[in-house]
N, C-alpha and C positions, 0 to 999 in steps of 0.2 A: 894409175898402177895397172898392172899387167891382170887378169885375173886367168883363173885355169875354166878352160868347159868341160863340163860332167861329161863329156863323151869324147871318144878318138872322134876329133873332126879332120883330120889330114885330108880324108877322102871326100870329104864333101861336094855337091856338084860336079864329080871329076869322070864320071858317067859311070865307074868302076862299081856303084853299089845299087841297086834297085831304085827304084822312088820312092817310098815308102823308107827305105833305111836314110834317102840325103834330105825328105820333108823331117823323119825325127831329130836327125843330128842339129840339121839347122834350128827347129824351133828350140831344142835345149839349150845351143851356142847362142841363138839371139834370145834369148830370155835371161840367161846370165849376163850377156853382156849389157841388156839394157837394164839391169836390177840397181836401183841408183842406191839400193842399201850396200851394194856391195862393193867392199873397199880392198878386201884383200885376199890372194888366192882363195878358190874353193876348193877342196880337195873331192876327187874325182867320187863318184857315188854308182855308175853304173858303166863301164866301158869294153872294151877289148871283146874277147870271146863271147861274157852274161850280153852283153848288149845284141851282139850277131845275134845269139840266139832266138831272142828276146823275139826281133826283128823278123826272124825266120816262122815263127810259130804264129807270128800275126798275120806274117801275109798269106799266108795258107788258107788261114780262118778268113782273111776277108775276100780272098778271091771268090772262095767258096759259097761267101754269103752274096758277094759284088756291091759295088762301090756305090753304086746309083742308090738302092734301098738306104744306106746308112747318108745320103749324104743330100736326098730330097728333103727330110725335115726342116732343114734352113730357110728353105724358099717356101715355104709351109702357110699359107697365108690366116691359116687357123690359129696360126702359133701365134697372132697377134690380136686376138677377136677376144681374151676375156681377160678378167683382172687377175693381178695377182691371186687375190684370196679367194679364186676358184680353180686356179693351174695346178695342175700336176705333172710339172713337165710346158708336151706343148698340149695335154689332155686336160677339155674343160670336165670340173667335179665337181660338188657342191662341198660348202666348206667345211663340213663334217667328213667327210668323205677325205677329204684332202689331206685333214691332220692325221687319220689311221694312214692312210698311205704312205705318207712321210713317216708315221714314228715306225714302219713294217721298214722301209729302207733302211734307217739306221738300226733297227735290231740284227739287220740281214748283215750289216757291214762290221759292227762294231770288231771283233774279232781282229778285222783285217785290214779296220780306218787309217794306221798311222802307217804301215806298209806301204799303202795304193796310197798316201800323200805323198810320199818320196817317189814313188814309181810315176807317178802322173805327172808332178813339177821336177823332178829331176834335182828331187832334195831342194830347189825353191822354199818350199813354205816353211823351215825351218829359217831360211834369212829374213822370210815377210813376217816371222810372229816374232822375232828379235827385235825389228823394226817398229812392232805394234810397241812391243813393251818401251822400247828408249820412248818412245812417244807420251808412255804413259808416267814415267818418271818414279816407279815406286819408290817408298820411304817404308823405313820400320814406324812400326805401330799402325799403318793406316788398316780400313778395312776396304776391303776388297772383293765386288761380288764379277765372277767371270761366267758369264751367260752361255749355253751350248757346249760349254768345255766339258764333257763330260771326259775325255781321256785324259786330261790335266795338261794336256802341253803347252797350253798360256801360265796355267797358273805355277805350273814348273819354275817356266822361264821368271815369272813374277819373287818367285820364293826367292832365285839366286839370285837375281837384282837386290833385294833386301838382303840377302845374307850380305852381299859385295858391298854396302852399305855401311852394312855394322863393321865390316872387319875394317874399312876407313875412319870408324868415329870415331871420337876423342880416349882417350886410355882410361880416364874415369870413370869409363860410362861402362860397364858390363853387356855382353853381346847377349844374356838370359833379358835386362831389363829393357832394353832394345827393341826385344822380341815381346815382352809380354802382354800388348795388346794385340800383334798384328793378326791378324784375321783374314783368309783368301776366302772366300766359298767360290762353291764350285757348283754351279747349277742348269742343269740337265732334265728334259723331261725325258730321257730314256733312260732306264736302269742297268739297260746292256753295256752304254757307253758307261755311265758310273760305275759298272763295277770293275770293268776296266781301268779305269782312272785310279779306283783305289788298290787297283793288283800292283801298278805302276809305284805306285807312291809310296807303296810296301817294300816292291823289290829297290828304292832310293832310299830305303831308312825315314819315309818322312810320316809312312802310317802312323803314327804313334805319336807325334809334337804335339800336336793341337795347334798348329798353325792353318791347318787344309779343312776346310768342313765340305762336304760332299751333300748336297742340296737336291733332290729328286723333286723339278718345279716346273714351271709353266711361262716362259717371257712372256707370252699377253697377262700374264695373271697372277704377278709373284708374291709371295708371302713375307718380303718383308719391308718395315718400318720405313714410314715418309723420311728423309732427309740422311738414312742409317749410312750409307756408304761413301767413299771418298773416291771412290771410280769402279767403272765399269767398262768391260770389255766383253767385245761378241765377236768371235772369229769363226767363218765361214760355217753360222748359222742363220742369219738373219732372212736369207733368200729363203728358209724353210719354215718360215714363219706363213700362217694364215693372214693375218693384220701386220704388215710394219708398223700401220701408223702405234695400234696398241705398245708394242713391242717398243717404242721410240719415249712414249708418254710414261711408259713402266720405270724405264733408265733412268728419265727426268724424277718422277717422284723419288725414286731411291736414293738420289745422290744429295750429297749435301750441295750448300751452295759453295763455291769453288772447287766442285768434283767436275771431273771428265769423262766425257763419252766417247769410248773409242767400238771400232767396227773395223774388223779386216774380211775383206768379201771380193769371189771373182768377180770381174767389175767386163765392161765394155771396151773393145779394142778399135780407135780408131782409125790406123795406118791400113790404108786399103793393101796393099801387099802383105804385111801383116797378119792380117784378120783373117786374109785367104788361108794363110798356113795356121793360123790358130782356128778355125771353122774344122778343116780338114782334120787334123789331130785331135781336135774336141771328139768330133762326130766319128772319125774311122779307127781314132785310135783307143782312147780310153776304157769303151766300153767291151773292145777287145779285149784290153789289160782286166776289167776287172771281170772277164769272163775266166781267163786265164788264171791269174792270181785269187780272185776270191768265189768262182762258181756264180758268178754273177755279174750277169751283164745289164738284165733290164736297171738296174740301181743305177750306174752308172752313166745309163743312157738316159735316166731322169736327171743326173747331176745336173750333164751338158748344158740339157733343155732347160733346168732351172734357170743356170746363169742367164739364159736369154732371154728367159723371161724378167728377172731382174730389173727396177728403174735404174737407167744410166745414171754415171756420176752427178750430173748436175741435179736431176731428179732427187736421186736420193741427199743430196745435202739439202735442199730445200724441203725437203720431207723432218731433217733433222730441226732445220732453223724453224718450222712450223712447231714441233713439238715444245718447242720454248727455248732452247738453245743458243749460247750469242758465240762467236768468234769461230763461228762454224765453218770447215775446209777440208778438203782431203787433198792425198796427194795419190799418183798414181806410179806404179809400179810394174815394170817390165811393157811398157807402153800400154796400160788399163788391164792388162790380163786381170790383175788385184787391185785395189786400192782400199784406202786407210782414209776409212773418215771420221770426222772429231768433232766436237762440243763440249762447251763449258757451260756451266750450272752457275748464274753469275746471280 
């Protein structure tokens, strides 16, 4: 099927628009077209004039800064000299050091997080946490603990799978009794992002069910009960974790046996043409964007570097199958920009 690209691409490569305007159109056009979640039109999210403009204001800002300073960190040979749980970025910290840094970033962004997700993937990660959920298959009544979702946009999308649920069951069966174990938490070691979550959840009418519990916790360290939960999900927090491996053994304890472990995370791209134009747009463009949109660009420029410090896909499922996990796999999306990785509690 035919699908729409988030942006006027007419003009692409046609020499008519700067570099900078035919690197963004195309990385949005091939990132939708290669999104294997997506089945059917997108309707467009950033185009015509907002987009010019968009385009005009970055390249000002980066002439001004120049192209070499933002786009030396890649080739960085430091940025591969220390472990995960001492990165910050491509800066070695120690690991105390590391956790206040990260939880300063998301107090800085919280505000502005679901905004600069749409403005950076080009409305993408609204298909890839769709994607998470079909994967995850909720049911009424299960419980459900969603890790780093402090804005609620997994556990959103989780509620209305079990609502779309109930309204298919059996006509005996009442959509209150359906509902009255199911249980989402929501847990966040930042308070900024939660309380965001719960402004959300207020302005949906859903403050007030007792379906959403809102969790101020710790992934290496959570507070609840061996075997309590029937799945788990972690979306594009895991890279900001001090220990995965904790963060992977925490999941296992929590879940029961036959629970799931799902992970959506930007991941590694390996299509050498590709990767050139997802490196360039990483590094020139984003942290432009969240200079522009949210006053803040070093965040952003830590984002980048996170992903790259990241273990590649295979890495990280071997990490998961290490934690005890059996029928463990991911898949990748938009040629590795994201990927979905998964484990069963057997």
């Amino acid at each position: 099927m035919a699908v729409a690209v988030a942006v006027d691409c007419d003009e692409t490569f046609t020499g008519q628009h700067d570099n900078l305007t035919s690197i963004l159109h195309f990385c949005f056009a091939l990132g939708i077209l290669l999104d294997p979640s997506t089945s059917a039109p997108v309707t467009p999210l950033y185009s015509g004039k907002m987009f010019d403009e968009i385009v005009k204001r970055m390249s000002v800002r980066m002439v001004a800064r120049g192209l070499r300073s933002k786009l030396l960190p890649m080739f960085t040979p430091a940025a591969t000299l220390h472990s995960h749980a001492t990165s910050f970025g491509f800066k070695e910290v120690n690991e105390e050091e590391k956790s206040q840094l990260v939880g300063n970033v998301f107090t800085k962004v919280a505000s502005n997080y679901d905004i600069m997700n749409d403005l950076m993937s080009g409305g993408l990660h609204r298909l890839w946490k769709e994607r998470l959920v079909s994967k995850l298959s909720p049911f009424p009544g299960m419980k459900h603990l969603d890790v780093a979702g402090g804005t609620g946009d997994v556990a959103f999308r989780i509620l209305e799978t079990i609502n779309s649920v109930s309204r298919r069951a059996t006509e005996d069966t009442l959509e209150d009794d359906l509902h009255e174990e199911t249980q989402i938490y929501v847990c966040d070691i930042n308070p900024n992002m939660l309380n965001v979550g719960r402004k959300r959840a207020q302005e949906r009418g859903l403050g007030d069910l007792g379906y959403l519990v809102w969790v101020e916790g710790d992934a290496e360290k959570l507070t609840f009960e061996d075997n309590s939960m029937d799945g788990y999900t972690i979306a594009f927090g895991i890279r900001n974790v001090t220990h995965i491996e904790k963060v992977l053994a925490e999941a296992y304890r929590v879940l029961k046996k036959g629970g799931r472990f799902l992970c959506l995370e930007l991941s590694h791209v390996d299509t050498p043409v590709f990767k050139q134009l997802y490196d360039y747009y990483s590094f020139s463009v984003i942290p432009v964007l969240g200079e522009l949109v949210a006053g803040d660009r070093d965040s952003y420029q830590y984002l980048v570097e996170s992903v790259r410090r990241f273990p590649p896909q295979e890495v990280f499922a071997t990490m998961i199958a290490d934690a005890g996990f059996q029928k463990f796999e991911y898949e990748n999306l938009v040629g590795g920009v994201v990927a979905i990785h998964s484990g069963l509690k057997i």
